[in-house]
N, C-alpha and C positions, 0 to 999 in steps of 0.2 A: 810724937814728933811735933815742933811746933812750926807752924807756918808764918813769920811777921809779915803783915802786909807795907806796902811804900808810903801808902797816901793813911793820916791818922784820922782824914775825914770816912771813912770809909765802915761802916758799920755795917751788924749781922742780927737779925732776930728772926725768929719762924716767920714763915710761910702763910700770907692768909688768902682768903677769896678775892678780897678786892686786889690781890697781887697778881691774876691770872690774866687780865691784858697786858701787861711786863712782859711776866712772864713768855707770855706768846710772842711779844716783838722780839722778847730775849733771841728764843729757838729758829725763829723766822730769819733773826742776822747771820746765825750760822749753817742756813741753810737744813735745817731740818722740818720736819715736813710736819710736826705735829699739831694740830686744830687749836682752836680755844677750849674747846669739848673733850679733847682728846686732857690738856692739862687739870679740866675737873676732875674727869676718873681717878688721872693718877693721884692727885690731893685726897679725894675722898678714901683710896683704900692705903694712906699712907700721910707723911709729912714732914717738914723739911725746913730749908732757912731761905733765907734771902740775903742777900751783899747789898747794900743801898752807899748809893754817896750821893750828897746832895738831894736829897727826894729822889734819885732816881735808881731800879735795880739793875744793878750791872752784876750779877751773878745768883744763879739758885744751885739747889740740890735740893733731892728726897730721897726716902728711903721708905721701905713697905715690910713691916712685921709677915712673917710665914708660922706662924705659933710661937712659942717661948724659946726656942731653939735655935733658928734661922730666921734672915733678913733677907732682904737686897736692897741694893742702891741705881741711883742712877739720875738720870737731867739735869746732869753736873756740869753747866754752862757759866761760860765767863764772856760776858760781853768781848770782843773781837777789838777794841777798843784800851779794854784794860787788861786786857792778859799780859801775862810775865812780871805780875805784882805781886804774888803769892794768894791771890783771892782763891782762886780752887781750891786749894792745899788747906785753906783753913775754913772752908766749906767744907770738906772732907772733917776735917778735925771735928767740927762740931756734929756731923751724920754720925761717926762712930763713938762719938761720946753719947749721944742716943740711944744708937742700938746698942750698945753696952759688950755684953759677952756673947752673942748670938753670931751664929756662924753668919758669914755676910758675904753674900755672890753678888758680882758685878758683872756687864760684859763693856769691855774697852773698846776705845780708838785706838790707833795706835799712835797719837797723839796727849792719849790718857793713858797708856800704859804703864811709860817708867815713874808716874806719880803712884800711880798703884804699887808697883813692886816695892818704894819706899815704907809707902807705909805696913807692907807684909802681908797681902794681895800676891798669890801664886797660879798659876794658869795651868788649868784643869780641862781646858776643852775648846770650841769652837760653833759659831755659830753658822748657820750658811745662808742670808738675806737674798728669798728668790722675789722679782716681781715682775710686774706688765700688764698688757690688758690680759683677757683672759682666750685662749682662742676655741672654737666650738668644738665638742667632744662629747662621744657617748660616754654618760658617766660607768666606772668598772662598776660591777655587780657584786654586791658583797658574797665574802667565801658560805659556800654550803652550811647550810643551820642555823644563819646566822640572818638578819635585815634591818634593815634603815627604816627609822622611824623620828621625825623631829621633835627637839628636844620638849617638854613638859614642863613645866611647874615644880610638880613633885617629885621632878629627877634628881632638885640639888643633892640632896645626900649621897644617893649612892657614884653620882658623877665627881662632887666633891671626894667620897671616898678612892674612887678609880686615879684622879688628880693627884691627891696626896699621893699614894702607894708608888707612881709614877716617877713622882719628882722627888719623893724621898723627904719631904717636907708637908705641912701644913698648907690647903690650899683653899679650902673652905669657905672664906669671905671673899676670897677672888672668883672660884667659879661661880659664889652666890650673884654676884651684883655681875657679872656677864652673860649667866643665862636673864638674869632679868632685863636685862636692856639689849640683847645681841642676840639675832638665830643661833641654835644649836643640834646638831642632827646625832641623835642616839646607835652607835648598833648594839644590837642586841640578840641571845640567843633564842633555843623555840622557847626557850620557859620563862621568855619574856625579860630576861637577866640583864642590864647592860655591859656590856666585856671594852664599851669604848665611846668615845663622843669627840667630836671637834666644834670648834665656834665658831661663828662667820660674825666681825663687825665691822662698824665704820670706825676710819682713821686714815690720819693723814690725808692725801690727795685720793684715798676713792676705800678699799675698805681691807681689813686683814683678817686672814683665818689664821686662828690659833688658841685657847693650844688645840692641840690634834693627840690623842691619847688612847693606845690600841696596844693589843696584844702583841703583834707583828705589823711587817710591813705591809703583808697581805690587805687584813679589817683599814691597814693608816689608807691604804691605797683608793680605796672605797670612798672613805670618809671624805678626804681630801678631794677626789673628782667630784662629789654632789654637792660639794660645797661650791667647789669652783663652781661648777653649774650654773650656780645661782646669782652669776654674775657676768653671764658672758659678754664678753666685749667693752668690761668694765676694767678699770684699774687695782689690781687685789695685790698683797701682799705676803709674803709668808716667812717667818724665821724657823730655821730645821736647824732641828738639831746635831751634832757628830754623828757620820756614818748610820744616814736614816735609809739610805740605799732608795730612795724613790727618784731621783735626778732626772731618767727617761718621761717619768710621768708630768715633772716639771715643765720638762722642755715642750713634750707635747702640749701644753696646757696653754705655754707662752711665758710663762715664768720665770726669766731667763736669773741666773747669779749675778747680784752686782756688789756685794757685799762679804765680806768674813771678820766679822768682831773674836775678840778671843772671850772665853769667859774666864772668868779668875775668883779665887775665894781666899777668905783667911779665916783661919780655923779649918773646921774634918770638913771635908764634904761630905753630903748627904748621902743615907744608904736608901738606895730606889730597891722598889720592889720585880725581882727581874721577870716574872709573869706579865709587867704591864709598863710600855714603855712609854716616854711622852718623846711624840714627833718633832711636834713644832709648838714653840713657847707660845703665850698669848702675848706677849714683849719682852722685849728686850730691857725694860725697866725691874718690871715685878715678879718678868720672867713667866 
C-alpha cells in the first residue's frame, strides 16, 4: 500500500546518531517519556528512518531484527504539527520493506491502530502498563528449591536461551546488551540451573523492570518484588503481559494500571515454549 505524502519537500532516509536529539524533542512533543539514552538503545539494537523537511525531523520509526524469522516495530512518531499528511504510513512502508518477510509484532495506540489493520497488522493480545513510585514491601521468598541470586556475566546464554523459549523468538542480542548495562536477578534451582530472571533498568522518568521470565506466576512473583525492592520510593515501570495474574502484587507494590496497548502482528505468531512464560516485556518497542 502506498502512502503519498502532501508536502514534496518532505524527505525519508535512515536514522543516524546525530539524529538522536530530534529524535528526542520528537517523543518529548507527544508526550512520551523516553530519555536521550533511552533512544541509543533502541538504535543500537535496531534501525530505522527519519521524515526530515526542511533540515528538520518531523517523524521517525524503527524496527529491531529477533533472528531470521521475527521483528518488531515501533517509535513511530509524527510530529503533532504534521500529522494527517500520510508521513506515518509511509514510514511504515519503508520499516516493512526492511524487515522484508519476517513475522513483525507491534504494540498500538489506539490512535495507531487502524493504520496498522490497513496495512495487515492483526491483534493477538494486550499489554497491561503498570507504574508509580514503589511502595515498602517484604520482598515474596522464592518457591521451595529454588533462590535468588543477581544476575552474572556468564548468565547471557543460558538467560538468553530461557528468553527466546519464552517469547517464541530470538532474543539473544537483547538480553546480551541489557544484562550488560541493567541489574538482573537470576532464580535458580539447588543444582544451580536458572528456570528464570527479570531485569531492573533505567528509563523514562525513573527506571523499568522487564522482561520478567519464569516458569509460573509463583518464581514471576519473587522475581518481580526484589526487583521492585531495589527501588523503593522510586518511580518504576512495568509492561505485563495478557492474563499474567499478578495484579494484587502490583497494587500492593504501588503500581497502579494506566495503560493497555493492544499488541498486533502480521504473519504466524510465534510459538512460545509453554514450560516458560515471559511476564513482562523489556518494551514495548523490541518487546
Amino acid at each position: 500500500m502506498s502512502f503519498a505524502t502532501a508536502a514534496v519537500r518532505v524527505q525519508y532516509r535512515p536514522m543516524l546518531e546525530s539524529d538522536f536529539p530530534a529524535a528526542h524533542a520528537l517523543s518529548q512533543a507527544v508526550h512520551w517519556r523516553h530519555r536521550a539514552e533511552d533512544w541509543q538503545l533502541l538504535h543500537y539494537l535496531g534501525s530505522g528512518f527519519v521524515a526530515e523537511c526542511d533540515g528538520d525531523v518531523i517523524g521517525t520509526a524503527l524496527w529491531w531484527p529477533h533472528g531470521d524469522d521475527h521483528a518488531s516495530l515501533g517509535m513511530v512518531i509524527v510530529s503533532p504539527e504534521a500529522q494527517g499528511r500520510g508521513i506515518g504510513g509511509e514510514l511504515m512502508n519503508r520499516l516493512l520493506e526492511a524487515i522484508g518477510e519476517r513475522n513483525t509484532l507491534l504494540h498500538a495506540t489506539p490512535a495507531g491502530q487502524p493504520l496498522y489493520e490497513k496495512l495487515g497488522f492483526e491483534v493477538i493480545g494486550r499489554v497491561y502498563q503498570h507504574q508509580g513510585a514503589v511502595v515498602p514491601r517484604t520482598p515474596v521468598a522464592p518457591p521451595q528449591g529454588t533462590r535468588l541470586r543477581s544476575a552474572e556475566a556468564g548468565d547471557g546464554v543460558a538467560l538468553a536461551e530461557l528468553a527466546s523459549r519464552a517469547a517464541g523468538m530470538a532474543r539473544t542480542r537483547v538480553v546480551n546488551e541489557l544484562l550488560r548495562t541493567a541489574e538482573g536477578v537470576v532464580i535458580e534451582d539447588d543444582n544451580g540451573n536458572p528456570v528464570g530472571f527479570g531485569i531492573l533498568r533505567s528509563f523514562g522518568q525513573g527506571d523499568i523492570i522487564g522482561p520478567v521470565v519464569a516458569p509460573d506466576a509463583e518464581h514471576a512473583r519473587a522475581l518481580l518484588s526484589h526487583l521492585a525492592a531495589k527501588r523503593t520510593g522510586a518511580f518504576v515501570r512495568i509492561d505485563m503481559c495478557d492474563e499474567h495474574g499478578l495484579d494484587s502484587l502490583l497494587s500492593e507494590l504501588g503500581l497502579a494500571h494506566v495503560d493497555t496497548p493492544v499488541a498486533m502482528i502480521r504473519g504466524e505468531p510465534q510459538q512460545a515454549d509453554l514450560g516458560i512464560r515471559q511476564f513482562a516485556i523489556a518494551s514495548q518497542a523490541f518487546f
